[in-house]
N, C-alpha and C positions, 0 to 999 in steps of 0.2 A: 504493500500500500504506500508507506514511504517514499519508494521508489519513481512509483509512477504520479507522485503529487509533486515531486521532484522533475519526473521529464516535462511536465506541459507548461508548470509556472515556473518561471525565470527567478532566482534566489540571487539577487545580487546585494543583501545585507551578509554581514558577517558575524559569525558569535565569537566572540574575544569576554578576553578574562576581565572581570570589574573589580576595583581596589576596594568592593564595598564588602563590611562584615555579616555573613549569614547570619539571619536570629536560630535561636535555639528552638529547636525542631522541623516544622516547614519550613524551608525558603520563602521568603518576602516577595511577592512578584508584583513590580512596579510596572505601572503604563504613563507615559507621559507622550501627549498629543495635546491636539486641539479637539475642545469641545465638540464645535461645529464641523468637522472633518469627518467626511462620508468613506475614507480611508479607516481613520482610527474605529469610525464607528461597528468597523468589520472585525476588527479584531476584539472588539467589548463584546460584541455579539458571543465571538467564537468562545473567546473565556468565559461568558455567561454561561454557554453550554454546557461547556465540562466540566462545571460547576468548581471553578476557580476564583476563592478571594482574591480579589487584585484589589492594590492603593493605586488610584487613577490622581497624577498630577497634570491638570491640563493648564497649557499655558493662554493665560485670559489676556486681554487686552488692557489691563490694568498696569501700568509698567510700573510701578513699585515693584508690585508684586510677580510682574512678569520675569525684573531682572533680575530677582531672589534664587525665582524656578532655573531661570537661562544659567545661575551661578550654578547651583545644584548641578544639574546637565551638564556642567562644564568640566565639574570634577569627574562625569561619566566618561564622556565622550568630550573634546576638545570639539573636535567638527562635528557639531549638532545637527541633527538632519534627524525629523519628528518623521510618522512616530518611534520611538525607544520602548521595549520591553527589554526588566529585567526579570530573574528568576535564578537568585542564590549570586553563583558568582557570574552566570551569563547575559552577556548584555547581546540583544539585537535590535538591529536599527540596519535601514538601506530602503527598505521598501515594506509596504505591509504585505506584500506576498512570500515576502520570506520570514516575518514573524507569524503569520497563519501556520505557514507548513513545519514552523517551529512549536507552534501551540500544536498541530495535530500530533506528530511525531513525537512530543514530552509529556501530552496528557492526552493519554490514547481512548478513554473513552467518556461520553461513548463518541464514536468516531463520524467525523465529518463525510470521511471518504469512506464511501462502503467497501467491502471485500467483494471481489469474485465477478460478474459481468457488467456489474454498472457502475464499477469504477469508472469505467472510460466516459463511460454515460457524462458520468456528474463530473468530469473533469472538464469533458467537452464544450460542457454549459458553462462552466465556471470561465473558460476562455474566455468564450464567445461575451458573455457580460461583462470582463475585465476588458478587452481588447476591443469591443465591437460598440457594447451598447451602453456602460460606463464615460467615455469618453466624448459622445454623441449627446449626452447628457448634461456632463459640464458643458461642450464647450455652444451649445442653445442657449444653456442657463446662463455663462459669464461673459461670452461674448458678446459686447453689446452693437457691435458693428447688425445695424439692418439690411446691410446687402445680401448678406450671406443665411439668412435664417429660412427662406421658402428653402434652397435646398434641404437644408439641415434637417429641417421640420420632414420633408419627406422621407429622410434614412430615417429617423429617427421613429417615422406611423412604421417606416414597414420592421424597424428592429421590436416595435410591441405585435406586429404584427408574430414574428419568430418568437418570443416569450410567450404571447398568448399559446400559439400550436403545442409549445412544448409544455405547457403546465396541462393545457386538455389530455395530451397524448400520455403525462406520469405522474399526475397528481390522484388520478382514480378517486375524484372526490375527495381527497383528502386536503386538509389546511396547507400543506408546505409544496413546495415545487414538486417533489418526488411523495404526493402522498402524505401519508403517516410519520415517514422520514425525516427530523431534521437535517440537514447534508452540507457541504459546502456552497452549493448553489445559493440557496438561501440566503447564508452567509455573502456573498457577494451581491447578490442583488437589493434585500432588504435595502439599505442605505442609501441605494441611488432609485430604485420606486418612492422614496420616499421625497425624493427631488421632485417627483409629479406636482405636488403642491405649488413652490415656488415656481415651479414653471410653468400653471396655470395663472398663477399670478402675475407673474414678469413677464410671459411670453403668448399666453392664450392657450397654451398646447394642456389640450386634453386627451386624456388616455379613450381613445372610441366605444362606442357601448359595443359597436361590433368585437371587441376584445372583452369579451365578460368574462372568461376565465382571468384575464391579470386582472379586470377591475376587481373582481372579487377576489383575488390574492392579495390585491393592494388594501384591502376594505379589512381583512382579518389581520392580516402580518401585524397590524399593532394591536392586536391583543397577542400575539404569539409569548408564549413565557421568556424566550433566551431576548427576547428585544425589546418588550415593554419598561424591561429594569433601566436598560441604555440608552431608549429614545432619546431622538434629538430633540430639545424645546423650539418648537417649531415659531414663535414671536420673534426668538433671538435668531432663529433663520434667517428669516425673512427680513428681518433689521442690517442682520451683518453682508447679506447679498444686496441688498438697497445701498448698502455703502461702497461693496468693491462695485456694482456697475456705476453709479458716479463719477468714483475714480476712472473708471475703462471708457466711461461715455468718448463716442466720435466728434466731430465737430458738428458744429449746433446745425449750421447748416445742413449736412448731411442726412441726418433728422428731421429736419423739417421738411426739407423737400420729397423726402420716400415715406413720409407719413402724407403728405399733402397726394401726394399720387395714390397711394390707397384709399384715403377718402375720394377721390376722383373716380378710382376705378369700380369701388363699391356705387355709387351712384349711379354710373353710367352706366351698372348692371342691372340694376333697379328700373331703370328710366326703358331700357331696353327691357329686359321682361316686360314691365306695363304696355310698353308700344306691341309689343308680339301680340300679347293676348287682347289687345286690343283690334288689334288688325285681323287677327282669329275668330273673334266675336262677330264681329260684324260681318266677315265673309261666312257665317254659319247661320248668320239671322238672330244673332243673340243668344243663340240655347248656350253658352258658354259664359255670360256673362255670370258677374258674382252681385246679387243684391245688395249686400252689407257696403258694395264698394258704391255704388251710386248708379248714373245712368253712364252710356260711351260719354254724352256729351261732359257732364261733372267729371268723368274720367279724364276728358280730356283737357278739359280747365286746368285739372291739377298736375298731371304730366308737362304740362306748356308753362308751369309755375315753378315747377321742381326742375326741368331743364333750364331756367333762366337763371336761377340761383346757381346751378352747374357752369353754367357760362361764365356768370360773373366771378365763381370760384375758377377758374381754368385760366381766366383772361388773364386775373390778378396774378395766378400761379407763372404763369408765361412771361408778367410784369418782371413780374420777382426775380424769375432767374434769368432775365437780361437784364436787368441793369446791377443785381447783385451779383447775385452766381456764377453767372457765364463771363465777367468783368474779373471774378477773382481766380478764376480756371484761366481764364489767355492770359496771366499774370507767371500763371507757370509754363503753359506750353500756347505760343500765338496761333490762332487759327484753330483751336481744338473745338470750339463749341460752332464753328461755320452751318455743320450738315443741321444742327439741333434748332440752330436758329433758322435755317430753312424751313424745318420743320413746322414751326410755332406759325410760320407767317402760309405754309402749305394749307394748316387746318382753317385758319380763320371762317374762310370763305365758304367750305362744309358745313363751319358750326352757325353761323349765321342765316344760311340757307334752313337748315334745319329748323331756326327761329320761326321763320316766316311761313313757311308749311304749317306749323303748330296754331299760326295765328290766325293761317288759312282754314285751316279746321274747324277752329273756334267757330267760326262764325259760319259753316256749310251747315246745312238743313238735317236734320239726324238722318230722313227718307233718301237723303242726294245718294245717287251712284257713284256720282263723284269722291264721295268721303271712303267709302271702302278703297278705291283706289289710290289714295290722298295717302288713307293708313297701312298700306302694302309699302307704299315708295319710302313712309316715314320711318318704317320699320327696315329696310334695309340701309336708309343712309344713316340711321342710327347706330347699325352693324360697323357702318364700316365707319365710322368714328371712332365707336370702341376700340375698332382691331388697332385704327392708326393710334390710338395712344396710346394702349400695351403695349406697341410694339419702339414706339417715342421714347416711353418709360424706361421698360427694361435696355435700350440703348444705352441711355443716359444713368441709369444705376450701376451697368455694367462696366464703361468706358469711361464716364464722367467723372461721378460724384468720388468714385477711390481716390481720381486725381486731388482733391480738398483736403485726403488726410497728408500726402504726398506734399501740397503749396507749404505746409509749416505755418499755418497762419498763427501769429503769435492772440493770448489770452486777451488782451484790448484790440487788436484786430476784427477777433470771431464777435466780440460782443458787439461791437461797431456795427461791423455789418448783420447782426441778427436786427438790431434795432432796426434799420435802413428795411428788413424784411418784411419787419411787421406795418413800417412806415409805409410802404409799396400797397399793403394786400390790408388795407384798412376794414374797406368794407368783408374782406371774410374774416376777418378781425373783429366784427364788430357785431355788426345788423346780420348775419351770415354766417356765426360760428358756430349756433346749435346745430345749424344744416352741416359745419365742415365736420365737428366733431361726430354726427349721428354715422357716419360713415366709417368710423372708426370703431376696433373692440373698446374693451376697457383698460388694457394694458396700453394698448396708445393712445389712448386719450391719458394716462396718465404720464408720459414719455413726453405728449406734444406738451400738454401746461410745461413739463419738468422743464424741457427747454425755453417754454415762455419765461419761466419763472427768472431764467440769465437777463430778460431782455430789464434794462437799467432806468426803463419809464413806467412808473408804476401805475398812469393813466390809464394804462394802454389795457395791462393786464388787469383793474377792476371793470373796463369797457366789455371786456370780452366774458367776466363772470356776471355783467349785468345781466349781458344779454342772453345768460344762461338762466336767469335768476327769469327775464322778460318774455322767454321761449312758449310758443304752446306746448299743451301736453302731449306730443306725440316727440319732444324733444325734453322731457322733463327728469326721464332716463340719465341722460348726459348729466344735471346737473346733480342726481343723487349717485352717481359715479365718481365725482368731481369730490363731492361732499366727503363718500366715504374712503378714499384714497388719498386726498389732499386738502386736509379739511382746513390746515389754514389759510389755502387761496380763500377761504367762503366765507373766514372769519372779519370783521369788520376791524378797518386801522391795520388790514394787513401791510406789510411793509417790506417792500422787493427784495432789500440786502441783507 
């Protein structure tokens, strides 16, 4: 068993002799990590199991008391590298896959690794979660770059998608991955399923209902006996991950323009269904129409209301990154935003056209022949709108906006020009922001405020919680989002600095 816990995980810690005195009878077995560390938390699990007292020193953020502990460790190990287990005179530290295979191999049971054909079983998963879907985890959760998170978000449905199969295929009803079994598996996964949270939180990602076996592993594992003792306290999670993405945050820019194109794109999805089934309705005689929604005509009042508000959110948007964003890019490479601005001045003429269609409608006779054919054409050039700005977008997310982290804009620089941003796009700033923000989840709606909150006029940003505060109820969402995520933007005598 040893053996083969040995070939698949990489043991690059070392057990060396410690100058510390064994107590009289058991050996002392010390753990010193980080509280919040889904690593250490692997190894508390494991010692829970095999029903090992351990004195757990974690190093807090409290620096008195940190550089106490970091003394102590020093007398251990000179080159400190967390987590450290000791036990008697053995100290290991390098990685926690080599204090795991140390805790299986010195407290043999009961044993992580089974004997005999499912070794390899439970090794293979233990990989696969270390190597595959561990790392897929963190780096959704810490990285706060939004370029890169559609893909991630995709490896990442299909690695619960392989969790899910394999807990159907050896759980046989039972609580833990393999069943009845607690296992190593377990033990590596716990800690980072337990990341689902904050990454509902921070990121929108939810674990699919089409995965009911992990959701329902995820739903017991914290009543599980060997992890309930060492749960993480999930408040101070979610605290200390709000502070390293701060830290990590991109430039302001950056964010604001790929949240502004999400609400864009949500919209224009919106707007495009209503036209389809609009155009659907009519060409069937109605039998498809929804009562609760109104008549075509009120249908279409409001559709012709919700794309001008899209307009003027796009206009501003295209305002924006010419005279801010696309001025701070040919600052690093001349001539880079030429094709984008071709772009911007391609659509106009589309979306304007579109206007007026809308306002054609309005006013055609519900009976006209005209108006079904009115809502075919509106519905296909609203297609092809969509397509050109998906495809505008991901240009400019992909080739563009990386160049921003690239320019080096210095700290009064970025602030400078976010201000100038909000200056630019007033009215979606203003009269306009329950419409930008409804288009967003609720992790970006707290993302875009976060970045408001840099901007250095604090006019600007009680304008934009008025008008959340001034919103109908079909936008009243937004501001109890707002409320409960950033509750001092809502408070009164808020104050930007």
């Amino acid at each position: 068993m040893g053996s083969c816990f040995t070939k698949q995980i990489p043991t690059d810690g070392v057990i060396a002799a410690a100058p510390s005195q064994i107590a009289k009878g058991q050996p002392l077995v010390r753990l010193f990590g980080s509280e919040l560390c889904p690593f250490t938390s692997r190894i508390s699990i494991a010692l829970q199991c095999k029903g090992v007292d351990v004195h757990v020193v974690w190093l807090t953020s409290d620096d008195d008391v940190r550089d106490k502990k970091l003394e102590l460790l020093a007398s251990i190990r000179p080159d400190v590298k967390l987590p450290i287990l000791q036990y008697g005179l053995d100290t290991i530290f390098g990685s926690s896959d080599a204090i795991l295979q140390y805790i299986e191999e010195k407290f043999s049971n009961p044993p992580l690794v089974p004997e005999g054909p499912m070794a390899d079983i439970t090794l293979d998963w233990v990989v696969y979660i270390r190597e595959i879907f561990s790392p897929l985890v963190l780096e959704l959760l810490y990285d706060s770059n939004p370029l890169a998170r559609q893909e991630l978000h995709r490896k990442l449905e299909t690695s619960f998608a392989r969790l899910n199969g394999g807990i159907m295929e050896y759980s046989n009803r039972g609580p833990y991955f393999f069943g009845n079994v607690f296992s190593m598996a377990d033990v590596y996964l716990i800690p980072f399923l337990y990341l689902a949270v904050p990454l509902q939180y921070f990121r929108g990602i939810e674990i699919s209902p089409v995965h009911s076996h992990l959701q329902n592993y995820r739903r017991q594992m914290l009543a599980f006996p060997f992890y309930r003792p060492v749960q993480i306290d999930m408040d101070l999670l979610v605290s200390s991950i709000s502070k390293t993405l701060a830290e990590r945050a991109p430039p302001s820019l950056v964010t604001l323009t790929v949240l502004q194109h999400k609400s864009i794109l949500c919209h224009m999805e919106k707007i495009v269904r209503s036209a389809d089934e609009l155009a659907v309705s009519k060409k069937e005689g109605f039998k498809v129409i929804d009562p609760a929604k109104g008549s075509i005509s009120m249908q279409i009042k409001k559709l012709a209301k919700n794309y001008a508000q899209l307009v003027d959110l796009m206009q501003e948007h295209a305002q924006m990154e010419e005279r801010i964003v696309f001025p701070a890019l040919e600052r690093a490479e001349r001539g880079i935003t030429e094709v984008a601005n071709d772009e911007h001045a391609r659509d106009f003429p589309l979306m304007n056209g579109i206007r007026e269609r809308l306002k054609t409608l309005t006013v055609l006779e519900a009976s006209s022949p005209d108006r079904s054919q009115a809502l075919l054409r509106l519905s296909v050039k609203l297609r092809t709108l969509q397509a050109h700005c998906m495809e505008h977008f991901q240009e400019e997310e992909q080739n563009l906006l990386p160049l921003l982290e690239a320019a080096e804009l210095g700290t009064k620089e970025q602030e400078s020009l976010l201000d100038s941003c909000f200056s630019v796009m007033e009215l979606s700033h203003s009269q306009h922001f329950p419409y930008l923000l409804s288009g967003l989840l609720p992790h970006e709606i707290q993302e875009y405020l976060g970045v408001a909150q840099r901007c250095q006029e604090e006019e600007k940003i009680q304008r934009m919680i008025q008008s959340l505060r001034s919103a109908d109820d079909d936008c009243k969402t937004q501001l109890a989002i707002v409320q409960k995520r950033l509750p001092a933007l809502t408070e009164s005598g808020y104050n930007a600095s």
